[in-house]
FIKEBA-997705 format. One line per field, with one value per residue: residue in one letter; residue number from 1; x, y, z of N, C-alpha, C in turn. Coordinates in Angstrom, 2 decimals, decimal comma. Example, Ala and Ser with C-alpha at 12.3 -4.5 7.8 and 13.67 -1.06 7.14 Angstrom:
// residues 2
r <- A;S
k <- 1;2
n.xx <- 13,19;12,85
n.yy <- -5,69;-2,25
n.zz <- 7,80;7,08
ca.xx <- 12,30;13,67
ca.yy <- -4,50;-1,06
ca.zz <- 7,80;7,14
c.xx <- 13,20;12,90
c.yy <- -3,30;0,03
c.zz <- 7,80;7,87
//
This chain:
// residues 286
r <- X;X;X;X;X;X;X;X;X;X;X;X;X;X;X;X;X;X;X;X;X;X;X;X;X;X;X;X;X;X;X;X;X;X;X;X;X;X;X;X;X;X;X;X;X;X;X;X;X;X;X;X;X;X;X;X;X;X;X;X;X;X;X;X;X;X;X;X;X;X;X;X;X;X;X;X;X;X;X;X;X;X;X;X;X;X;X;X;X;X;X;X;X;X;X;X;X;X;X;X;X;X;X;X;X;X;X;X;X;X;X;X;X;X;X;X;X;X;X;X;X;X;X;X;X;X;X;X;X;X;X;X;X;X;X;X;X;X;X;X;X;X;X;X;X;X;X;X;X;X;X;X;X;X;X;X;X;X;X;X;X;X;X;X;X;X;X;X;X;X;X;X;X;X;X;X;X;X;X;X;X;X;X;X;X;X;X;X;X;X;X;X;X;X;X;X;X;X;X;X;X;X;X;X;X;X;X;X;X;X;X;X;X;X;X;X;X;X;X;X;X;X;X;X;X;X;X;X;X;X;X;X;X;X;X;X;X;X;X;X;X;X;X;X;X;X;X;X;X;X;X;X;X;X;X;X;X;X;X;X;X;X;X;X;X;X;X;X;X;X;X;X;X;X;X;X;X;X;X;X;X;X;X;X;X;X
k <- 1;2;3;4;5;6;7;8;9;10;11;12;13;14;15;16;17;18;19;20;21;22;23;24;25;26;27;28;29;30;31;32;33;34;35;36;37;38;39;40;41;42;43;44;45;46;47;48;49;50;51;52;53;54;55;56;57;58;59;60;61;62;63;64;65;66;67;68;69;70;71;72;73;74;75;76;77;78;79;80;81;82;83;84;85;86;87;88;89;90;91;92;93;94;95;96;97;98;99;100;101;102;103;104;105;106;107;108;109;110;111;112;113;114;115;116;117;118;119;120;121;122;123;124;125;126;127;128;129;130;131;132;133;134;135;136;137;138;139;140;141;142;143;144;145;146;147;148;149;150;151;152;153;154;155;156;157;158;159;160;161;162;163;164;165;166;167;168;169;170;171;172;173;174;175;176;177;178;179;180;181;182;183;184;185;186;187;188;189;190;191;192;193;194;195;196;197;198;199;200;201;202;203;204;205;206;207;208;209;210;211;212;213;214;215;216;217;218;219;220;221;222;223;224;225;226;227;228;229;230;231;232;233;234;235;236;237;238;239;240;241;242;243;244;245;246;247;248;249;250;251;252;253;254;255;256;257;258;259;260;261;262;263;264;265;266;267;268;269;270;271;272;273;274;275;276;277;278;279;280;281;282;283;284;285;286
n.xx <- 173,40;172,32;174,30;173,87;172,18;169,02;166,25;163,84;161,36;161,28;158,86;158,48;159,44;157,97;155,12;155,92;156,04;153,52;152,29;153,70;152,43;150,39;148,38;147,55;144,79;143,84;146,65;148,48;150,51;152,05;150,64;149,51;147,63;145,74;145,59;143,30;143,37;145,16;147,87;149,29;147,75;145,51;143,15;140,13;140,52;138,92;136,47;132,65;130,42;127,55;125,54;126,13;125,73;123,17;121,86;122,67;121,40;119,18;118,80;118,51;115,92;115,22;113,66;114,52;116,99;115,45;114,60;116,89;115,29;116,02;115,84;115,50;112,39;111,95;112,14;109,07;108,07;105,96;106,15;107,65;106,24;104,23;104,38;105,21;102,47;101,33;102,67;102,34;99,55;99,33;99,99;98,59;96,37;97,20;97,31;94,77;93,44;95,19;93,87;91,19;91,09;91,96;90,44;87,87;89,50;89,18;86,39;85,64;86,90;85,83;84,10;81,28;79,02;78,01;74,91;72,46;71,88;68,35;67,59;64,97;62,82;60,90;58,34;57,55;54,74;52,55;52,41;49,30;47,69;46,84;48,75;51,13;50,73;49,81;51,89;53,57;56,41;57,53;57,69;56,87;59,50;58,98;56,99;53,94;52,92;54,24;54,44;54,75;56,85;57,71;59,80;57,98;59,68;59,02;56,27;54,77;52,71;50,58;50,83;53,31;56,23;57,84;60,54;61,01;60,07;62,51;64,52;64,02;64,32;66,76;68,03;67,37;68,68;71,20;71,09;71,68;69,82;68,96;68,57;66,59;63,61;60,67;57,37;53,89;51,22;48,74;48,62;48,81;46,68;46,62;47,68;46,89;45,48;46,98;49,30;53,13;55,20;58,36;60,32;62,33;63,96;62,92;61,07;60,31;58,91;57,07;58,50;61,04;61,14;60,39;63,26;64,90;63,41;64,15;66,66;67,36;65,49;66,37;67,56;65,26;62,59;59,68;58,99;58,35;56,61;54,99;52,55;52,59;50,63;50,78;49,29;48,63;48,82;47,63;44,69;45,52;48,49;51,58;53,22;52,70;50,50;48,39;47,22;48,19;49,47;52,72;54,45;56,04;59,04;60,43;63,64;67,45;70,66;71,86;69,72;69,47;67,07;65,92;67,94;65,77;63,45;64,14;62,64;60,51;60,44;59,19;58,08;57,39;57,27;54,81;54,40;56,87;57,54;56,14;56,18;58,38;58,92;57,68;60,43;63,05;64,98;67,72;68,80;69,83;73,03;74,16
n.yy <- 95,26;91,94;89,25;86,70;83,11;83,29;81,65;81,74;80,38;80,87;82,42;82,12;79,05;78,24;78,46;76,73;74,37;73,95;73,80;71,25;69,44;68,83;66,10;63,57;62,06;59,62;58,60;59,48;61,66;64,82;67,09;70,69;73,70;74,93;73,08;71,27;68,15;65,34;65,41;62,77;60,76;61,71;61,83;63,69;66,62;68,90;70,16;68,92;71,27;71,97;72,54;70,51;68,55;68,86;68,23;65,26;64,49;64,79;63,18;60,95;60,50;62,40;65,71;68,77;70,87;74,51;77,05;80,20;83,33;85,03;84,01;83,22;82,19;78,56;77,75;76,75;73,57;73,58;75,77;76,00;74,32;75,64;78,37;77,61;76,99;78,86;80,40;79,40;79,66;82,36;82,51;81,12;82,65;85,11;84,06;83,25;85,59;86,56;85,49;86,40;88,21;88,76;86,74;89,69;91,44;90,17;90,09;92,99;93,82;92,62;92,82;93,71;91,11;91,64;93,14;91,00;91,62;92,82;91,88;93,04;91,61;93,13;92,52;93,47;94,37;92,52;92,52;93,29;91,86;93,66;95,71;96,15;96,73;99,20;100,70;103,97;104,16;102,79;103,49;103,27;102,67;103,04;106,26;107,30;108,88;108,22;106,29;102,87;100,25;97,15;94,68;92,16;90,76;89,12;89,22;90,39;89,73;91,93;91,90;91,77;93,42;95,65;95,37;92,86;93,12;95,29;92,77;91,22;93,18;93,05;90,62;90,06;91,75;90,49;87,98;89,06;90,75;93,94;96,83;96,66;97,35;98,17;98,26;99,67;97,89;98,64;101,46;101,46;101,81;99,55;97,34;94,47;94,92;94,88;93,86;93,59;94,36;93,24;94,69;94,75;97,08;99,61;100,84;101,91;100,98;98,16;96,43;96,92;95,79;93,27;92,02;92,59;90,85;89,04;88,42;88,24;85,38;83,50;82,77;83,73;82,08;82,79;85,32;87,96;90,80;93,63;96,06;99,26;101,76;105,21;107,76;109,73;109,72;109,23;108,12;106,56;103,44;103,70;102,74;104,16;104,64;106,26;109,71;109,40;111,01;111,48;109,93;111,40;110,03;108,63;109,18;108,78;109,25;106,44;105,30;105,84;106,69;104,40;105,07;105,22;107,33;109,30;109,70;110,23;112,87;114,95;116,78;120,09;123,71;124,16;121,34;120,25;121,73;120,66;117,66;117,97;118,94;116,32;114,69;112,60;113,18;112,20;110,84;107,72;108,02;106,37
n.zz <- 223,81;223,84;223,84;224,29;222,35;221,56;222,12;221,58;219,25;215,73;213,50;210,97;211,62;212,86;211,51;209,25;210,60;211,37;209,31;208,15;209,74;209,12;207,51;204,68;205,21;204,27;202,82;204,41;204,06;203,73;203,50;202,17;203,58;202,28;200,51;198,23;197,32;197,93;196,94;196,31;196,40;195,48;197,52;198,28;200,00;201,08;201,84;201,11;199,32;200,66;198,63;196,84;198,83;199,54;196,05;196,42;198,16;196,97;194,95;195,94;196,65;198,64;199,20;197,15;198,19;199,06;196,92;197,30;198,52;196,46;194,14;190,35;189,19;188,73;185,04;182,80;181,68;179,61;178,35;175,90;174,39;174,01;173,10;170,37;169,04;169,54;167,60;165,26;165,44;164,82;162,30;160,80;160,55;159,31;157,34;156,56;156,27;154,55;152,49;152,49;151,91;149,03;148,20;147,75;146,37;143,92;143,62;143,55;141,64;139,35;136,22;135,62;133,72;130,08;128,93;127,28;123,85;122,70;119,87;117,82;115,51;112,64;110,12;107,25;105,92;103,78;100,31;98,49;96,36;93,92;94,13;93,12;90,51;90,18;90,53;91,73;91,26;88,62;85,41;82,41;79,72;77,13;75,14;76,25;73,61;71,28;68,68;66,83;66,05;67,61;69,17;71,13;73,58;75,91;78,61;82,00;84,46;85,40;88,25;89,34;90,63;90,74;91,11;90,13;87,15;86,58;86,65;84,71;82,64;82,51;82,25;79,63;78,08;79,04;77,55;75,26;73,52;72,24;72,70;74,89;76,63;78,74;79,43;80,26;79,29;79,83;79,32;76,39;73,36;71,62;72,70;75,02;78,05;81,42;81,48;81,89;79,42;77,87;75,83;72,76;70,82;68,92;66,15;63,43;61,07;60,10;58,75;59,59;62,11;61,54;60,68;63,08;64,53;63,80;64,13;66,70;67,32;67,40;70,49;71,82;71,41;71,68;70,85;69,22;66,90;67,35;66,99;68,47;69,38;70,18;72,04;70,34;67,76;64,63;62,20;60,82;60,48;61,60;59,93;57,44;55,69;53,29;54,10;56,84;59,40;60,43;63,29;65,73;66,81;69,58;71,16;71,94;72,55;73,22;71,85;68,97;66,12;63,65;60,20;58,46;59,15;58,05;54,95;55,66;55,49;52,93;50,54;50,81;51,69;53,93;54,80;55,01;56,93;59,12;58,69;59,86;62,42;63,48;63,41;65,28;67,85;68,05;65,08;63,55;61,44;59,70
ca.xx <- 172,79;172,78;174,94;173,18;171,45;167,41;165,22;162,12;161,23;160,89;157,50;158,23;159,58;156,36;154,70;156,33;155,92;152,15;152,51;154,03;151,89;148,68;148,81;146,18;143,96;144,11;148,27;149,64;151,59;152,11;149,44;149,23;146,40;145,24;145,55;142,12;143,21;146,41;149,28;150,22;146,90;144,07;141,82;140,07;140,67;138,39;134,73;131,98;129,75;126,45;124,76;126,24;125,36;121,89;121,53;123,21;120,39;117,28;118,76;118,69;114,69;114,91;113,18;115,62;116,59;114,01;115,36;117,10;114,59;115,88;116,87;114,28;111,27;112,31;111,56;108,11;108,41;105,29;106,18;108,16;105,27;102,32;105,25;105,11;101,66;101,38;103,36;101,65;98,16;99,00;100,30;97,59;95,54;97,52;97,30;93,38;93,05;95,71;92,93;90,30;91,70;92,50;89,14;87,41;89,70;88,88;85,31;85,91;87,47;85,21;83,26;79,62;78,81;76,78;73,38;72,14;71,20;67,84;67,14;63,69;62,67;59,98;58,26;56,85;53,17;52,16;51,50;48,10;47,88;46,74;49,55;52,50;50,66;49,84;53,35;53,88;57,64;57,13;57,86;57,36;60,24;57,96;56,53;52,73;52,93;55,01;53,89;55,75;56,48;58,64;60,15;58,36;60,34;58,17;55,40;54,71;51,90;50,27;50,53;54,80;56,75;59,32;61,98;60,98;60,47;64,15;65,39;63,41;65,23;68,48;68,61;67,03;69,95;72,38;70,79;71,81;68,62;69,25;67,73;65,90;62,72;59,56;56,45;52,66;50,31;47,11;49,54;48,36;45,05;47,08;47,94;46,02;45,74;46,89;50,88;53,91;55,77;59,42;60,52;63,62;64,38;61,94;61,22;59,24;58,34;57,26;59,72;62,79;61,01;60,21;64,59;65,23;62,99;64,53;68,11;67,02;64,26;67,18;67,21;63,65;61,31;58,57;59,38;57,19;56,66;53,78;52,82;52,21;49,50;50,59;47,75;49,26;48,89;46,56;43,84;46,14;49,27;52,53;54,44;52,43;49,29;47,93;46,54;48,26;50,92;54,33;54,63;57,44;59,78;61,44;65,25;68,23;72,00;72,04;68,63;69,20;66,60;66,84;67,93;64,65;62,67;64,13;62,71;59,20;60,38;58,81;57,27;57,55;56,93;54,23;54,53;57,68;57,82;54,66;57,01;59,84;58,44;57,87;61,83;63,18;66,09;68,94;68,65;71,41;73,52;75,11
ca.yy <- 94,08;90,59;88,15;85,23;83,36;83,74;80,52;82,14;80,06;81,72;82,60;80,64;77,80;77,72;78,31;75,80;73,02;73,46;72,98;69,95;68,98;68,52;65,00;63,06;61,09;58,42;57,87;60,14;62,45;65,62;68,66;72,36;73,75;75,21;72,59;70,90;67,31;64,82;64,94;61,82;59,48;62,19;61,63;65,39;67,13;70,15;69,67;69,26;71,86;71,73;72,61;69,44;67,80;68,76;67,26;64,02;63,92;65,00;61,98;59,62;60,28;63,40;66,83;69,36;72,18;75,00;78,16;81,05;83,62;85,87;82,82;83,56;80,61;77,72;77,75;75,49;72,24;73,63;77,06;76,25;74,23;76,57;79,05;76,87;76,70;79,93;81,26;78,28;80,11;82,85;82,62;80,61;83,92;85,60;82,93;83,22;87,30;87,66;84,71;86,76;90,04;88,29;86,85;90,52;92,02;89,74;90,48;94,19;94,06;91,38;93,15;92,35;90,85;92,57;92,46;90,06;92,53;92,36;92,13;93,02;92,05;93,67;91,89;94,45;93,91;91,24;93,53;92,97;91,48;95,08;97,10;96,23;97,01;100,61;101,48;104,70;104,54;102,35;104,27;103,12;103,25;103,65;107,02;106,91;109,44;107,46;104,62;102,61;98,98;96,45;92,88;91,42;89,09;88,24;89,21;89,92;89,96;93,31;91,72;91,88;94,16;96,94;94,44;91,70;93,67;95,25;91,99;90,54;93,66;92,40;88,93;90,11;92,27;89,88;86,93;89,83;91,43;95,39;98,50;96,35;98,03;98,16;99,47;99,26;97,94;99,56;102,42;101,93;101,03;98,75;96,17;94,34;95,61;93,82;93,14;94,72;93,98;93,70;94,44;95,03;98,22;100,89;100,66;103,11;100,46;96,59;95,47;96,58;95,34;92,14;91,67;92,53;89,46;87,35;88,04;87,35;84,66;81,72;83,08;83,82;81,67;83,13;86,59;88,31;91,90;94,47;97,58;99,99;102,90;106,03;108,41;110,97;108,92;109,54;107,14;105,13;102,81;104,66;102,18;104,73;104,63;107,46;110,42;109,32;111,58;110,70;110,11;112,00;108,93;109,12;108,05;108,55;108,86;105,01;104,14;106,56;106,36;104,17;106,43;105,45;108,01;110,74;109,48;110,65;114,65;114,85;118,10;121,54;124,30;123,68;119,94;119,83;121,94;120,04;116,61;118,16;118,66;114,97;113,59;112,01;114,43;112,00;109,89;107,27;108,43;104,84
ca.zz <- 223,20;224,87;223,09;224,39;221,75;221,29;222,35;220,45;217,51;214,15;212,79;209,89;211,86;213,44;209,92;208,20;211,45;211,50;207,58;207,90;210,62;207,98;206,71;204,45;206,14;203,25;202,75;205,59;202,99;204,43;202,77;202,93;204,52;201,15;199,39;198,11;196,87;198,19;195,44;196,33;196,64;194,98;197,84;198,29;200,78;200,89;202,65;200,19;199,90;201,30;197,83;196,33;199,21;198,87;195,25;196,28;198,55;196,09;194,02;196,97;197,15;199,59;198,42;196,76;199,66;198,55;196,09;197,46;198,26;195,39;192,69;189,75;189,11;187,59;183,74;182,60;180,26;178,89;177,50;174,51;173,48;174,15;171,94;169,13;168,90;169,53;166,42;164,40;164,97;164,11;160,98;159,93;161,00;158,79;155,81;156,00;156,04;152,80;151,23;152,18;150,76;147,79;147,24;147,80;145,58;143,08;143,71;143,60;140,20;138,51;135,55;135,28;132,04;129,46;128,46;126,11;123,09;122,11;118,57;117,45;113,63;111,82;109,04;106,09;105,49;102,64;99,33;97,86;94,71;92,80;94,73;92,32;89,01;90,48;91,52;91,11;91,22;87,70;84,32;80,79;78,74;75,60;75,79;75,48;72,59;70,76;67,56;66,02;66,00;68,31;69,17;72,41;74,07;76,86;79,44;82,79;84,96;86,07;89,78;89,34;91,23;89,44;91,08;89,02;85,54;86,29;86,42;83,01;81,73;82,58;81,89;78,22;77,64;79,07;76,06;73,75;73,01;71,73;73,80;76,14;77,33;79,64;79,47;80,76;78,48;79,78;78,66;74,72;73,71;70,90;73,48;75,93;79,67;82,58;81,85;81,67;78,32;77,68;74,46;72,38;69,58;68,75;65,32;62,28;59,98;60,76;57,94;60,38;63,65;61,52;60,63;64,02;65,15;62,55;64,74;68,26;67,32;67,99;71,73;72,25;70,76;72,18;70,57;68,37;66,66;67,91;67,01;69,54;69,01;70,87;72,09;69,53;66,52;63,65;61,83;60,24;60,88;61,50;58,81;56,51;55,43;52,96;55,45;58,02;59,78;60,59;64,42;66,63;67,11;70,48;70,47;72,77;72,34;72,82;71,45;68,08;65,25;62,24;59,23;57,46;59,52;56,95;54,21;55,55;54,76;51,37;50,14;49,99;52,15;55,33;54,79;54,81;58,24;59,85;58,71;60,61;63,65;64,07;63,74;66,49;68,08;67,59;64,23;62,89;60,03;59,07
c.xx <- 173,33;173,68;174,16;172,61;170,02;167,27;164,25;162,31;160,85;159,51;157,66;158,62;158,01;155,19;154,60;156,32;154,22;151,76;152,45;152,99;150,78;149,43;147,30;145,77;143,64;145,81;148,94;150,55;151,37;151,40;149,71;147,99;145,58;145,19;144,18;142,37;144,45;146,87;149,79;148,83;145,63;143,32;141,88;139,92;139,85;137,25;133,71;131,18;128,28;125,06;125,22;125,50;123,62;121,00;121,70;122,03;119,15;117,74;118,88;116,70;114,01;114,10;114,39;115,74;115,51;115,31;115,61;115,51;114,55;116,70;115,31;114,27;111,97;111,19;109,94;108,13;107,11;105,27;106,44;106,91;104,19;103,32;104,91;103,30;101,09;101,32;102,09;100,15;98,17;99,71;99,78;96,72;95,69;97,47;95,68;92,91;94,22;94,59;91,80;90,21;91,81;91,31;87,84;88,29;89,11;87,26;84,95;86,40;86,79;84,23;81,85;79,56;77,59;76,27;73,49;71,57;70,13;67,44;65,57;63,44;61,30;59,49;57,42;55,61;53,28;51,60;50,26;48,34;47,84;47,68;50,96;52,51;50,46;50,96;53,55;55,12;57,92;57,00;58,14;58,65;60,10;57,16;55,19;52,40;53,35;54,42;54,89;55,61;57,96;59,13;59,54;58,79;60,13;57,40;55,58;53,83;51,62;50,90;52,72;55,31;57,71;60,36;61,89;60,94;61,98;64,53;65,10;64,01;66,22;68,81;68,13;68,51;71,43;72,27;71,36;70,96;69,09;68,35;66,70;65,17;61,41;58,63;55,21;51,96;49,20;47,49;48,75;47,19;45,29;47,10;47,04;46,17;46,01;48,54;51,82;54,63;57,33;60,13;61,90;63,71;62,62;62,11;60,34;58,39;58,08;58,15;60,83;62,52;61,28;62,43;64,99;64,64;64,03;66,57;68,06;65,91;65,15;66,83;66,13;62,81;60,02;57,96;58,25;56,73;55,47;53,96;52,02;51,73;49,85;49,37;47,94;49,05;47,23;45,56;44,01;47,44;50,41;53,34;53,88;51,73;49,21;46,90;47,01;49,45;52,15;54,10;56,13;57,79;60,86;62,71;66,10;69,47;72,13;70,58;68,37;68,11;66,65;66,88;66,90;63,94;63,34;63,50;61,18;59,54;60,48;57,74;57,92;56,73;56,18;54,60;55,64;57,71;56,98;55,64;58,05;59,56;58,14;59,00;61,92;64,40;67,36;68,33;69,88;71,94;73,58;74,92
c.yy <- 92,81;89,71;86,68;84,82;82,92;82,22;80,71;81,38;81,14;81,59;81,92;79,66;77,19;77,00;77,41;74,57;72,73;73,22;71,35;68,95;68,34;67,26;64,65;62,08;59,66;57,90;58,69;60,62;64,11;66,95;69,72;72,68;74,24;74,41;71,26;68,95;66,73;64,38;64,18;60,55;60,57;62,24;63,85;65,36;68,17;69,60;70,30;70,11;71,57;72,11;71,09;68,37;67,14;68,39;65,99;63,32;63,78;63,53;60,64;59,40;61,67;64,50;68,01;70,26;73,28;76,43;79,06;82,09;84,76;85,19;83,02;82,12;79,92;77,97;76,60;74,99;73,08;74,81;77,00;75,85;75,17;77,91;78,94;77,41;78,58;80,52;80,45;79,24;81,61;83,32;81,88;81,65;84,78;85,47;83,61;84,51;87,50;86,34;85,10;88,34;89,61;88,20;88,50;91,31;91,54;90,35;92,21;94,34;93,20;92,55;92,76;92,42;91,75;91,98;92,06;91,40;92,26;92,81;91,69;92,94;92,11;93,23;93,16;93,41;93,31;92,49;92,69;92,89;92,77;96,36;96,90;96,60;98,74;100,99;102,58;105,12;103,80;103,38;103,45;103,57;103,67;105,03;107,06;107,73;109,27;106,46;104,82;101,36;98,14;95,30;92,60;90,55;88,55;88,96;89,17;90,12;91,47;93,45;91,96;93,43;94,71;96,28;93,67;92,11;94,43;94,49;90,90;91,62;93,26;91,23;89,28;90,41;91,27;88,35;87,66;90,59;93,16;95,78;97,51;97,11;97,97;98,97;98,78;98,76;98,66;100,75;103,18;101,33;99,58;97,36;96,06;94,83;94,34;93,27;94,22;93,69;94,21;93,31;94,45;96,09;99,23;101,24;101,27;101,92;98,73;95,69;95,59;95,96;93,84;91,84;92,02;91,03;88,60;87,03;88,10;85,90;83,49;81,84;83,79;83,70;82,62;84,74;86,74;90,23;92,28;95,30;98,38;101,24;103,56;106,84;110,02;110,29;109,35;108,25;105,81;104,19;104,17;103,71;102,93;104,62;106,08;108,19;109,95;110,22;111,11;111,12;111,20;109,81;109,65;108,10;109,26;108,36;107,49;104,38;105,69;105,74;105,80;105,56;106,48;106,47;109,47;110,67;109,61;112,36;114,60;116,16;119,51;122,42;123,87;122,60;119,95;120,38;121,41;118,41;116,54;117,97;117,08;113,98;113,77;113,63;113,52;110,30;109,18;107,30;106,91;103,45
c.zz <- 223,85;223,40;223,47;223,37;222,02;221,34;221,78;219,57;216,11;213,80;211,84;209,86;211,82;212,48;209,62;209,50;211,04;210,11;207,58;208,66;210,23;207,46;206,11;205,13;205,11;202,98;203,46;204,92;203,69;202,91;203,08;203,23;203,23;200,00;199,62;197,84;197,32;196,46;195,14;195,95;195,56;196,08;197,89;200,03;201,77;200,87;201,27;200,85;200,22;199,80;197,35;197,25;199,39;197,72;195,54;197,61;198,52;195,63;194,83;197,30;198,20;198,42;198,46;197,58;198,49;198,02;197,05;197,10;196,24;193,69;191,78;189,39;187,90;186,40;183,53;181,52;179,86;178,07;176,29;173,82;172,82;172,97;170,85;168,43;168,51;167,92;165,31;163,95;164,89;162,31;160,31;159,65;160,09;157,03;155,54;155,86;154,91;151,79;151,09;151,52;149,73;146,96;147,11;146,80;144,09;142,56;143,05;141,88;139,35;137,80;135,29;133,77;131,61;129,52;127,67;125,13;122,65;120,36;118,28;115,50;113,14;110,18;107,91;105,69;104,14;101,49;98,81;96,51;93,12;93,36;93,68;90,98;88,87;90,83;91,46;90,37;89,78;86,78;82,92;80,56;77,30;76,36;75,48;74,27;71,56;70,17;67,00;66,35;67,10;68,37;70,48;73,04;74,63;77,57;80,28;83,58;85,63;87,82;90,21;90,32;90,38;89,61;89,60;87,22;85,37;85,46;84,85;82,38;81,82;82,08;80,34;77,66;78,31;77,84;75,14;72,61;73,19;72,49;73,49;76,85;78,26;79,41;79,99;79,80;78,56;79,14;77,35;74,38;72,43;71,25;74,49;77,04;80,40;82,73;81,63;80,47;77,66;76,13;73,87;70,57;69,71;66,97;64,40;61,49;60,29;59,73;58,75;61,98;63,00;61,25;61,74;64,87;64,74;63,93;66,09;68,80;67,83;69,73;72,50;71,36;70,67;71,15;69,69;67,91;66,83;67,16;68,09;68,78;70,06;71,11;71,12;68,18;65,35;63,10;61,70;60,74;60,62;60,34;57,52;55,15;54,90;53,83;56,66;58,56;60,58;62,24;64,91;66,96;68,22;70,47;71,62;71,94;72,12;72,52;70,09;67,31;64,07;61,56;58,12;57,85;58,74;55,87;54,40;56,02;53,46;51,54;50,25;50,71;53,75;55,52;55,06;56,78;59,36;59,76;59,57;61,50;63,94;63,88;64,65;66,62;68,03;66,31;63,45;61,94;59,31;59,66
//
């Protein structure tokens, strides 16, 4: 080995000369070669790049350098709008098909109204003046076999309807007139033809028709005692006339016989059973 010593410089003399050797070109301060900015003054150091330099010369008026072939297309100011608008129509689209479903359901479920009902009314033919005295449905309550004597309390035309003599029975008996009755006149040949006649009691003798007048005469003036001639009757009057025979007197639970009609069984043997045969079937004890 030589002892002499070595004239070579050091690699990191060298290094560290051409280090020092970098100064800034604004305050002459000594830089490293990597370093971008002077530590001492700021100025930079480090070469702009050529993209910056290319904005700094779109904004001077130049045209911008042109995209990389594989840089994707600039975005367009008009998309977001045409977006907007977009969404906008259709959710109006959407508004007007749930308003037209809505109104078709409605439709769909709407009941049709009823019909108007018609009512038809039927008037009953006009009776003729001789249809209410023929009625058939019309029944004496005197039986035409039947004499004896009565109270009439009033009159009513042949031309009347069975309503209307009802109701002249009713309103009699609601004045307080006793077994309240009806009958035809053409009926008896006693009375005239042509009315119906509403009377009150059923009576053997015209002394108890006449005290029956005497106690309804306050409430019907008009009133007045008959005698009625059944078609069963003999020559004479039933209040008993010599030769004349004792009628059948008809009578009813509530229209019993006075208790004078016993007092024509007199005799002895036939007579007496020929007398019988004409009491009533219920006669009043008391």
């Amino acid at each position: 080995m030589s002892t002499e010593p070595s004239t070579e410089p050091l690699a990191g003399d060298s290094a560290g000369s051409s280090e020092a050797s970098a100064r800034c070109s604004s305050c002459g301060s000594a830089i490293a070669s990597d370093q971008r900015y002077c530590l001492e003054c700021g100025e930079r150091l480090a070469p702009v790049s050529g993209f910056l330099l290319g904005r700094a010369s779109g904004a001077g008026g130049e045209s911008p350098p042109a995209a990389p072939p594989d840089a994707p297309p600039a975005p367009d100011a008009k998309a977001p709008r045409s977006n907007v608008l977009g969404v906008l129509g259709g959710v109006g689209l959407l508004l007007l098909a749930m308003g037209v479903g809505v109104l078709i359901g409605r439709a769909g479920n709407a009941k049709p109204a009823p019909a108007k009902e018609q009512v038809i009314t039927e008037q009953a033919p006009a009776a003729s003046p001789g249809t209410a005295a023929t009625e058939a449905s019309f029944t004496s309550d005197w039986p035409p076999s039947r004499s004896g004597y009565t109270v009439q309390l009033s009159t009513l035309p042949s031309s009347s309807t069975v309503a209307a003599v009802t109701a002249a029975k009713t309103a009699a008996t609601a004045k307080g007139a006793p077994a309240v009755g009806a009958l035809e006149s053409s009926e008896f040949k006693s009375l005239p033809a042509g009315q119906y006649v509403i009377y009150s009691g059923d009576y053997h003798t015209s002394a108890q028709a006449q005290k029956a007048l005497a106690a309804v005469h306050a409430k019907f003036p008009a009133a007045k005692v008959i005698h009625i001639a059944g078609s069963s009757s003999g020559g004479g009057s039933s209040g008993g006339g010599s030769g004349a025979s004792t009628p059948h007197v008809h009578s009813s639970l509530s229209h019993p016989a006075p208790p004078s009609v016993l007092k024509s069984l007199k005799g002895k043997g036939k007579s007496y059973v020929e007398a019988s045969k004409n009491l009533p079937d219920v006669v009043e004890t008391g």
